[in-house]
VOPAGU-2260 file (C-alpha; in pm, 1 decimal, decimal comma):
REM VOPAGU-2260
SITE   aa  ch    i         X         Y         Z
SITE  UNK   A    0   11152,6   11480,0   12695,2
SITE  UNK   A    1   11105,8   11144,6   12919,4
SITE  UNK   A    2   10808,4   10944,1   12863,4
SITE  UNK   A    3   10749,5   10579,2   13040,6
SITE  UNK   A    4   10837,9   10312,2   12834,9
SITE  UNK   A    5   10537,4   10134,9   12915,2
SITE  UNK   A    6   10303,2   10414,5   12846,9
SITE  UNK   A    7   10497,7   10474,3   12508,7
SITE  UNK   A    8   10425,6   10067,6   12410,9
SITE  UNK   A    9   10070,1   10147,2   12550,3
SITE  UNK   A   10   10024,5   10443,9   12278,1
SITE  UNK   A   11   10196,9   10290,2   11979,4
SITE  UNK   A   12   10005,8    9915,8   12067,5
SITE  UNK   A   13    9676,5   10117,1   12071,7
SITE  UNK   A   14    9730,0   10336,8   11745,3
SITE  UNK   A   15    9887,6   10091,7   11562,6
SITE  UNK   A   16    9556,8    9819,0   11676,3
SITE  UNK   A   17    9336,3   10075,3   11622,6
SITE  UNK   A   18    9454,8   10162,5   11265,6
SITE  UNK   A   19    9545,8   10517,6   11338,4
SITE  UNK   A   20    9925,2   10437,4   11311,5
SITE  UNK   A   21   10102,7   10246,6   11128,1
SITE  UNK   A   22   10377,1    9970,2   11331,0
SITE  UNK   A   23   10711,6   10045,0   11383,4
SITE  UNK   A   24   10894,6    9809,4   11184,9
SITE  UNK   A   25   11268,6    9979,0   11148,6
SITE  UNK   A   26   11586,5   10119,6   11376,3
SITE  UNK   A   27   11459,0   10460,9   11272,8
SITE  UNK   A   28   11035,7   10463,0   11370,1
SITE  UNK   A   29   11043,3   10458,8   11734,5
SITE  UNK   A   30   11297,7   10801,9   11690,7
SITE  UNK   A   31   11071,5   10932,1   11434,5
SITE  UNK   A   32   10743,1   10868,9   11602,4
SITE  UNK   A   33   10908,7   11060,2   11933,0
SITE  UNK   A   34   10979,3   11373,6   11729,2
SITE  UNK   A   35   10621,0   11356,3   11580,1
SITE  UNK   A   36   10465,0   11300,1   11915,5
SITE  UNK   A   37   10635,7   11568,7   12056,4
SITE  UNK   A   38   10508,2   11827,7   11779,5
SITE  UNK   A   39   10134,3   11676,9   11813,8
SITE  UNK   A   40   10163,2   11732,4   12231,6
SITE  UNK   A   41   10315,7   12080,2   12167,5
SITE  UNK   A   42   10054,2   12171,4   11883,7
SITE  UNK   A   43    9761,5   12026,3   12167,8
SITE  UNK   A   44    9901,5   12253,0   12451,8
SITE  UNK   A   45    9938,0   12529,9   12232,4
SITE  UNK   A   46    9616,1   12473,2   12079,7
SITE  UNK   A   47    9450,9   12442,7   12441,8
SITE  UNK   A   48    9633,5   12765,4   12572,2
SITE  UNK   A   49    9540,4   12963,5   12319,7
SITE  UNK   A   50    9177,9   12843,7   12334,1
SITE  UNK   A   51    9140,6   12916,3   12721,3
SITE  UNK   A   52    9288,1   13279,9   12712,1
SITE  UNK   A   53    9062,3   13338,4   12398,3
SITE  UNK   A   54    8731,7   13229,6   12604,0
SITE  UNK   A   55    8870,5   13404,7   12912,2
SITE  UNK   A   56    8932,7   13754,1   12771,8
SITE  UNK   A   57    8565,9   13713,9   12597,2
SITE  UNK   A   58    8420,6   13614,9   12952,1
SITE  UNK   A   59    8628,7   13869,8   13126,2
SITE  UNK   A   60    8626,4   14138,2   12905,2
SITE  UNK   A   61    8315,2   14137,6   12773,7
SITE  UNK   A   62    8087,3   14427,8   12710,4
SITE  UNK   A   63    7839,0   14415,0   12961,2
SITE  UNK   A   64    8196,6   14414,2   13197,4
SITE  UNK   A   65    8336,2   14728,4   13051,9
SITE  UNK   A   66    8083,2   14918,2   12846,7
SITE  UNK   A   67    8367,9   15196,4   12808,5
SITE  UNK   A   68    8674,7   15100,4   12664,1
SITE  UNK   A   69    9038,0   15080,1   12878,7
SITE  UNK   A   70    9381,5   15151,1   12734,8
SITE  UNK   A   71    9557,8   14839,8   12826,4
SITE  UNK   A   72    9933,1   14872,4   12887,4
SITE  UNK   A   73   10166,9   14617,0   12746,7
SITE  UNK   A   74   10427,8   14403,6   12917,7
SITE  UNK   A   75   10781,1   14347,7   12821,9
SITE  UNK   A   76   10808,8   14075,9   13030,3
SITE  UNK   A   77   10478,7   13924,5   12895,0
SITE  UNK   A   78   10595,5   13994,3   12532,5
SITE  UNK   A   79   10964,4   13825,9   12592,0
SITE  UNK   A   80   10734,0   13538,2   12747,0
SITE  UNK   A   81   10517,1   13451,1   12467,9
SITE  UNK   A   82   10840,2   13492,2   12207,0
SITE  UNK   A   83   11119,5   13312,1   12394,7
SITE  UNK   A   84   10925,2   12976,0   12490,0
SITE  UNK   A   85   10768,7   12947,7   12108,4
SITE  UNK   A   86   11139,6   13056,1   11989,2
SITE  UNK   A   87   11287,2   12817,7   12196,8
SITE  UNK   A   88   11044,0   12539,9   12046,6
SITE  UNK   A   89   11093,1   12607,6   11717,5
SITE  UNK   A   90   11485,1   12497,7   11768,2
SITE  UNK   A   91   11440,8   12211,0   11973,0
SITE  UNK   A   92   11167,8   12095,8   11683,7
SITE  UNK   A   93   11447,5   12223,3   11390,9
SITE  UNK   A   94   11742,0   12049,5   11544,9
SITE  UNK   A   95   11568,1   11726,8   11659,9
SITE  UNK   A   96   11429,5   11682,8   11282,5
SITE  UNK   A   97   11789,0   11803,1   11107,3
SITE  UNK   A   98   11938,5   11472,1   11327,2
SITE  UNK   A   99   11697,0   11279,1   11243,6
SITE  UNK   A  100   11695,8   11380,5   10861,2
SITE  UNK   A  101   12078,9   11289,2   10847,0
SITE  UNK   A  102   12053,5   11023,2   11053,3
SITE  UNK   A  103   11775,3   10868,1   10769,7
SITE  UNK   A  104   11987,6   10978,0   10477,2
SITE  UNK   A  105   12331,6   10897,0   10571,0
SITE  UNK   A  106   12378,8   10506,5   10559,5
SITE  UNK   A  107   12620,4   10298,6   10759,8
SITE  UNK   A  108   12939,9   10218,4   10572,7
SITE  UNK   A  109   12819,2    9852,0   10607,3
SITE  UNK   A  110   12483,9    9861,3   10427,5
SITE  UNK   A  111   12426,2    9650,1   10137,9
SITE  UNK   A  112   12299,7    9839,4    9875,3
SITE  UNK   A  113   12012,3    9710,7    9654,0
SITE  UNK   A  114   11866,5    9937,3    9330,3
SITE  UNK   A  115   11548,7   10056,9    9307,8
SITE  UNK   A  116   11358,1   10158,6    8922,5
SITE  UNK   A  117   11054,4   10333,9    8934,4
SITE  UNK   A  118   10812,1   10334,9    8631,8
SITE  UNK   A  119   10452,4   10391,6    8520,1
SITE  UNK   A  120   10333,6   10194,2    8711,8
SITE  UNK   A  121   10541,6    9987,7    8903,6
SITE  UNK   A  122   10899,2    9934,2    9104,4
SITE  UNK   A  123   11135,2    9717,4    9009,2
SITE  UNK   A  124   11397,5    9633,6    9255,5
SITE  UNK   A  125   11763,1    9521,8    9145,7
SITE  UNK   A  126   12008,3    9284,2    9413,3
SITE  UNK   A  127   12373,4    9241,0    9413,8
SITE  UNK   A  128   12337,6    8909,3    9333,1
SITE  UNK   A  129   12138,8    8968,4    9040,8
SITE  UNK   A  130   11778,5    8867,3    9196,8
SITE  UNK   A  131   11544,4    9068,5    9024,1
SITE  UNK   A  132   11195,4    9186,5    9193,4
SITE  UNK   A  133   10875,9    9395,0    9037,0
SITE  UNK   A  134   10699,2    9562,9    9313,6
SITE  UNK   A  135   10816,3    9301,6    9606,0
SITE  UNK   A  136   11120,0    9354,1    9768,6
SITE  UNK   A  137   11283,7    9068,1   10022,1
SITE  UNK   A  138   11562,4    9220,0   10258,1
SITE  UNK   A  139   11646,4    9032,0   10600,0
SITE  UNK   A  140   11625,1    9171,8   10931,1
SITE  UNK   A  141   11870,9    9352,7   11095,4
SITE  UNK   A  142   12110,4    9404,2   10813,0
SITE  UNK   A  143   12113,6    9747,8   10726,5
SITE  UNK   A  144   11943,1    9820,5   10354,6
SITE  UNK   A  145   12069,8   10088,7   10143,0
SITE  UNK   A  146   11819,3   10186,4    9863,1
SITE  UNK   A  147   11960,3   10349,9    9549,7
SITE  UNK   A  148   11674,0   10498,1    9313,7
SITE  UNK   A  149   11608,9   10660,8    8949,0
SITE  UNK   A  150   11312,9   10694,1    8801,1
SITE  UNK   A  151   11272,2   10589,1    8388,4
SITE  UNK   A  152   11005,1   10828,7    8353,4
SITE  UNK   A  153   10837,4   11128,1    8577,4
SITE  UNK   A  154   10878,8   11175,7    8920,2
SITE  UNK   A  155   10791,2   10947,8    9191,0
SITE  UNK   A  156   10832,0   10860,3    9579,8
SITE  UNK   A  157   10932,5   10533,9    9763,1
SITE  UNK   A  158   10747,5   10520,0   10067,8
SITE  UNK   A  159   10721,4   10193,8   10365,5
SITE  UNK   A  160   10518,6   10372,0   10615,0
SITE  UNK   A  161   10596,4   10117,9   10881,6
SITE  UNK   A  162   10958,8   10165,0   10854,2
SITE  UNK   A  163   10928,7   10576,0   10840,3
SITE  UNK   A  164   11099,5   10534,9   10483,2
SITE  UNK   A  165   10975,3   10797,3   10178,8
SITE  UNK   A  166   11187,3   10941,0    9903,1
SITE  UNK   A  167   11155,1   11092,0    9590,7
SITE  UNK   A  168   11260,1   10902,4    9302,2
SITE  UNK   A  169   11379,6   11144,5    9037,8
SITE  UNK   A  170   11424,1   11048,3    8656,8
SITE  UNK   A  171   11804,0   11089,6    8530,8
SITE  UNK   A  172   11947,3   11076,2    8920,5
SITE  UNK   A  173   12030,1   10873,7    9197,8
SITE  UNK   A  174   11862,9   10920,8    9542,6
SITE  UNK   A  175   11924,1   10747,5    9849,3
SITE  UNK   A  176   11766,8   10622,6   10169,3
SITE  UNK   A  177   11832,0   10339,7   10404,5
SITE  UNK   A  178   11642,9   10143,8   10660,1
SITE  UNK   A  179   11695,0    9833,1   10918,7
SITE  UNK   A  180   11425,7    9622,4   10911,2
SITE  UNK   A  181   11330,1    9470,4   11289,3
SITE  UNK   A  182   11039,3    9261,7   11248,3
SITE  UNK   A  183   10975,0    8995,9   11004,5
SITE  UNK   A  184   10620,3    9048,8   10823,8
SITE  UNK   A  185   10494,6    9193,7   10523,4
SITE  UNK   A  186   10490,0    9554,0   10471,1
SITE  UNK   A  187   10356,2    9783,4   10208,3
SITE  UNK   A  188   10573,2    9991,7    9933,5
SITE  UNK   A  189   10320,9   10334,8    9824,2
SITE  UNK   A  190   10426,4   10602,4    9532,3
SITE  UNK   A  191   10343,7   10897,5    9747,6
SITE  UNK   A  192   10420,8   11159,3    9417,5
SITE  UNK   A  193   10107,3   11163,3    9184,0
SITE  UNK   A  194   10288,9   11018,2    8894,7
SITE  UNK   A  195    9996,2   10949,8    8610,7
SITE  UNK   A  196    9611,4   10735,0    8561,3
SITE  UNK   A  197    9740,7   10450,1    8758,1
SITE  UNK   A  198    9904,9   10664,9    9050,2
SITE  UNK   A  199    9693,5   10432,9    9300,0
SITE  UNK   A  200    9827,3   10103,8    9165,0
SITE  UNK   A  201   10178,0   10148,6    9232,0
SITE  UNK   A  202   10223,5    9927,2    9552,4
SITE  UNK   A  203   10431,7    9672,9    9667,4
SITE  UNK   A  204   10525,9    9492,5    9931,0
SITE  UNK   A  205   10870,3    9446,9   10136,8
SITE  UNK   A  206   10888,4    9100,4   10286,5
SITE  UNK   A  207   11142,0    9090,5   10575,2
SITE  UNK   A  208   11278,4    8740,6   10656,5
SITE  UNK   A  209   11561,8    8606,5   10884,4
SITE  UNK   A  210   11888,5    8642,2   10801,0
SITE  UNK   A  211   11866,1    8247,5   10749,8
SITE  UNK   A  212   11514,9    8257,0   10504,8
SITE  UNK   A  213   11674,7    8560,7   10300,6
SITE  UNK   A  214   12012,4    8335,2   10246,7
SITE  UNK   A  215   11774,0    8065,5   10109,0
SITE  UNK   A  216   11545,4    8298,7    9905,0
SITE  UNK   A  217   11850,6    8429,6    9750,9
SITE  UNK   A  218   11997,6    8100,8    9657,6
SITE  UNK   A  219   11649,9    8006,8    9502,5
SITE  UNK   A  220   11611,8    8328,2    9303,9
SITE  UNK   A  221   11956,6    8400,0    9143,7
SITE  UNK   A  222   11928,5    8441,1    8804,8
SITE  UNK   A  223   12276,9    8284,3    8757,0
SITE  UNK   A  224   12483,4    8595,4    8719,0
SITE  UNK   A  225   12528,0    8884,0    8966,5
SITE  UNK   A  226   12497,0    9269,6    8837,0
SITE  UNK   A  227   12870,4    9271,3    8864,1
SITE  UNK   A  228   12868,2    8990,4    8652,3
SITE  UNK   A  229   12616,1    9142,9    8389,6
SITE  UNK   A  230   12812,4    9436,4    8398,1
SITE  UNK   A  231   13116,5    9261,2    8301,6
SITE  UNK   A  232   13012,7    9103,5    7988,2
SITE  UNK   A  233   12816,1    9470,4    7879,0
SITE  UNK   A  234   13164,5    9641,7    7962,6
SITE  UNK   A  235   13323,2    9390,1    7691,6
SITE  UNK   A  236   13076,2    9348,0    7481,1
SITE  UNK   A  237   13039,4    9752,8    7436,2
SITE  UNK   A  238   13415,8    9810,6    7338,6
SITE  UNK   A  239   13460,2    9978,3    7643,1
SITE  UNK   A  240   13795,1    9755,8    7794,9
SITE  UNK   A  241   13946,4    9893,0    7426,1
SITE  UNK   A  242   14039,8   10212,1    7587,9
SITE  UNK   A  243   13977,3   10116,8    7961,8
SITE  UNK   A  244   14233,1    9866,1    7960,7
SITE  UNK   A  245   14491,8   10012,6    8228,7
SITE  UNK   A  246   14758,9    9993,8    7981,3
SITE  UNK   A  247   14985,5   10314,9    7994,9
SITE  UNK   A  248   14906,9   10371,0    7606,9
SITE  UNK   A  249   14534,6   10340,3    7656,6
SITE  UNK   A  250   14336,7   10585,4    7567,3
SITE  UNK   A  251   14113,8   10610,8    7830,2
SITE  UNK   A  252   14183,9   10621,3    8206,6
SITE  UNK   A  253   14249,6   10315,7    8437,1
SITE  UNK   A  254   13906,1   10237,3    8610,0
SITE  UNK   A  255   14047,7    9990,0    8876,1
SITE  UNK   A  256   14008,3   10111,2    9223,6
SITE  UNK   A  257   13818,9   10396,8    9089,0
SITE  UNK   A  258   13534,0   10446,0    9278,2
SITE  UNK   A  259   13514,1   10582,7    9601,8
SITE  UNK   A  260   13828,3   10735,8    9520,0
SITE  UNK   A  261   13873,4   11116,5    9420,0
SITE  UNK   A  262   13934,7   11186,4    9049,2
SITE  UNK   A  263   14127,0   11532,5    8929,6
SITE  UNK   A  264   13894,9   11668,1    8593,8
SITE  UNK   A  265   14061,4   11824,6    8281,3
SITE  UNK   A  266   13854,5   12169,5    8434,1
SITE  UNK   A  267   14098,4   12152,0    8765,4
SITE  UNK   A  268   13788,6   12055,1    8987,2
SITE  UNK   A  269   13830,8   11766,2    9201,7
SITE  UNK   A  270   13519,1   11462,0    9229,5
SITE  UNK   A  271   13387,0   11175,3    9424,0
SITE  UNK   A  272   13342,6   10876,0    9224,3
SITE  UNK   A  273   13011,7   10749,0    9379,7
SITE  UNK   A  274   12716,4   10548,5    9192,0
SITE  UNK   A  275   12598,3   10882,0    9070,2
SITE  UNK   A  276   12957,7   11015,3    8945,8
SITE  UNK   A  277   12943,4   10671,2    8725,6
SITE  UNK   A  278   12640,8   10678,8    8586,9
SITE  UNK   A  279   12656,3   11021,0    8470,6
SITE  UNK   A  280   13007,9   11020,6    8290,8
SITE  UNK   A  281   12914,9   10693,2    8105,2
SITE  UNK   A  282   12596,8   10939,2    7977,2
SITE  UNK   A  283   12809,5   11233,2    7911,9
SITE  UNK   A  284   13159,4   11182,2    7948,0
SITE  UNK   A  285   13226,2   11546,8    7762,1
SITE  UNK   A  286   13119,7   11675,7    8130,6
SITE  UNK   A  287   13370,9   11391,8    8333,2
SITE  UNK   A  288   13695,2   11471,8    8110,2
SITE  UNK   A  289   13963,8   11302,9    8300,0
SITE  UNK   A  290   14281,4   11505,1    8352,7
SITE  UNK   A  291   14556,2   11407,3    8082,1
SITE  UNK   A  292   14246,0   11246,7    7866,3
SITE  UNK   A  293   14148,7   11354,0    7536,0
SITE  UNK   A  294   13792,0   11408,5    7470,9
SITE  UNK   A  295   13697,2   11085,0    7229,1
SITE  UNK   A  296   13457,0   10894,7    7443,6
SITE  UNK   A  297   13081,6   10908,9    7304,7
SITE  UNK   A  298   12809,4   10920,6    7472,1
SITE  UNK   A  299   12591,9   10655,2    7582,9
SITE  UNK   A  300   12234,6   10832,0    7622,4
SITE  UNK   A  301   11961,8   10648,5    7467,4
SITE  UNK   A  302   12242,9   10334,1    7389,4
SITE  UNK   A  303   12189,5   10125,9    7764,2
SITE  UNK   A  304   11881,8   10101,4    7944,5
SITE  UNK   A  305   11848,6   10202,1    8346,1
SITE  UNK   A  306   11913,3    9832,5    8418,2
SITE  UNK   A  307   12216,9    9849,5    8214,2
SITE  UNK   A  308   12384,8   10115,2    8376,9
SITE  UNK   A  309   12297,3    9966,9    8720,9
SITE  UNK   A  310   12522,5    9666,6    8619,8
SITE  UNK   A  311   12756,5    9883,1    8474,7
SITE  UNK   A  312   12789,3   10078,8    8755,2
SITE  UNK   A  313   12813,4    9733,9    8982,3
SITE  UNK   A  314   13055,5    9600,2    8788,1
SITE  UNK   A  315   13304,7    9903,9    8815,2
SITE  UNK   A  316   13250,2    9954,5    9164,9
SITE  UNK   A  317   13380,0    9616,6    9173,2
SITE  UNK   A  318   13662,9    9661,1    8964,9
SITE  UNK   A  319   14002,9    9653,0    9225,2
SITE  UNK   A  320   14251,5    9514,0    8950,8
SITE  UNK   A  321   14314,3    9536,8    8538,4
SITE  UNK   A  322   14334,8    9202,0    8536,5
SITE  UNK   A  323   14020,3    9090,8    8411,5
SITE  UNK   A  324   13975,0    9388,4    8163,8
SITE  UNK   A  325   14322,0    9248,9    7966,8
SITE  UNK   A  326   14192,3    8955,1    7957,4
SITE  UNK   A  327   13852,6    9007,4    7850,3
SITE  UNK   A  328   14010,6    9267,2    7568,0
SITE  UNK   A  329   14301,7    8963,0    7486,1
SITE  UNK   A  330   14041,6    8707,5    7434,5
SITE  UNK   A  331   13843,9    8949,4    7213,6
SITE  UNK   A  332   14144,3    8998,7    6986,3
SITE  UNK   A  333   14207,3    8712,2    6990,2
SITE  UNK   A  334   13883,5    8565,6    6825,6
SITE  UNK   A  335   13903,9    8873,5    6607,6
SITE  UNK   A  336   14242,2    8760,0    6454,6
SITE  UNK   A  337   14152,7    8354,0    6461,8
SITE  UNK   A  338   14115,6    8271,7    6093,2
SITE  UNK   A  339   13790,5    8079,6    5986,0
SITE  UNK   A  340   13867,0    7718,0    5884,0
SITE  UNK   A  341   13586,5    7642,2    5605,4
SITE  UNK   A  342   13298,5    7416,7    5771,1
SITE  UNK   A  343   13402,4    7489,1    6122,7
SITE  UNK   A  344   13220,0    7723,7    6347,9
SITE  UNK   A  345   13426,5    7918,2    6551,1
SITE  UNK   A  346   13251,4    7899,8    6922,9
């Protein structure tokens, strides 16, 4: 369907003035407002056709028109009519929404990803380079904006009405959704999942800046270390480069270039190692047996908080060589074996 692109600006301009709409703020509203326009027109017409034949036949057929009763034959034509054209509606509306669904849950390859904890009563959002956020979240514009979610509690929903953005945020597993932000402005974060008393105090706000402000806004709220970098020093300080070392007599598998990659089980079955994959074999690695590994790794449920395993997860994502696991696991020896010289403190 072809509509004017003035008359479109006209309609959104006046909703969105009138607060009856809200703007459109992302790549994705102006596709997502078409499909709903197109079901509220449909639903009018219908709604309008159906009203006018109803107050027809009563004015028509009415009983002071035909005090006797008539057998009324039906129409095949009439009766492929009125099934074909609402048929024939019903797929346009079920294939335009299926695009649009993957085209809202299937980000671009080049999207930077930033982590997203909900919790009574409040989101807390996670950067790559460690910036940390409770219920404000900066992203700059045009830079498409990956958000990966968990939930430490009960269920909840990310929602930016102006950007046409709502998912459910699900405790114990990772969900996904992605916008590109095209105006800079403030815009609000809802829970849209009745999640407990305060329910109606979990908001937020997504600032959008220019790709210049976000660069500085970044550089002024680094807390130092990135979640790669976190991740590193919880991978060490855990053990965990004891049996992850990429030795060939470790006792664990290699985890360089892991992810992303596809990993043969001890069951035969074959996986992608996403964010997910990760998460869930640190929690229960009896369920992610590598092929050729023994079962010996413990479990990590109730050990690292959600933050934890988001740097975790960073951190081996980012993990191309061995190289810095051996040395990590060297220098840990290392102090291990130094003997203690009475009166000096070892650093």
């Amino acid at each position: 369907m072809h509509i004017s692109p003035v008359l479109w600006q006209f309609l959104v301009k006046w909703l969105t003035n009138s607060a009856l709409f809200p703007r459109e703020a992302s790549t994705i509203a102006p596709y997502a407002d078409a499909l709903y326009f197109f079901l509220l027109l449909i639903t009018i017409v219908g709604l309008v056709l159906v009203g006018a034949l109803v107050l027809g036949f009563s004015i028509r057929y009415r009983k002071e028109r035909n005090p006797v009763a008539t057998q009324v034959e039906g129409s095949t034509l009439l009766e492929a009519t009125w099934t074909i054209i609402p048929l024939a509606l019903f797929l346009i509306c079920f294939v335009w929404g299926a695009l649009l669904y993957f085209r809202i849950y299937n980000p671009p390859t080049n999207a930077m990803n930033i982590y997203v904890v909900g919790k009574q009563w409040m989101w807390k959002a996670e950067h790559p380079g460690g910036q940390h956020e409770i219920n404000n979240l900066h992203v700059p514009m045009g830079q498409p904006i990956q958000l990966t979610m968990i939930s430490q509690d009960v269920f909840h929903s990310f929602s930016i009405p102006d950007f046409r953005v709502k998912r459910e945020v699900i405790p114990g597993r990772y969900s996904t959704v992605w916008f590109e932000a095209t105006t800079p402005g403030t815009y609000h974060i809802f829970c849209t999942q009745y999640c407990g008393t305060k329910h109606s105090g979990m908001i937020g706000e997504v600032t959008v800046l220019s790709p210049e402000d976000y660069k500085k806004w970044t550089e002024g709220s680094t807390s130092g270390m990135s979640l790669a970098q976190n991740g590193e020093r919880l991978f060490a300080s855990m053990g965990c480069n004891a049996c992850h070392s990429g030795n060939a007599a470790a006792r664990g598998p290699s985890l360089a270039g892991v992810y992303g990659s596809k990993l043969q089980l001890a069951n035969g079955s074959q996986v992608l190692v996403n964010e997910a994959y990760l998460r869930d074999a640190i929690l229960n690695p009896s369920q992610h047996l590598t092929a050729g590994y023994a079962p010996i790794m413990p479990t990590y449920q109730g050990q690292i908080s959600e933050e934890g395993l988001i740097d975790l997860v960073e951190y081996l994502k980012s993990l191309k060589t061995n190289y810095r696991v051996q040395q990590t696991l060297t220098t840990s020896e290392s102090n291990q074996a130094a003997p203690m010289t009475p009166g000096v403190v070892k650093p």
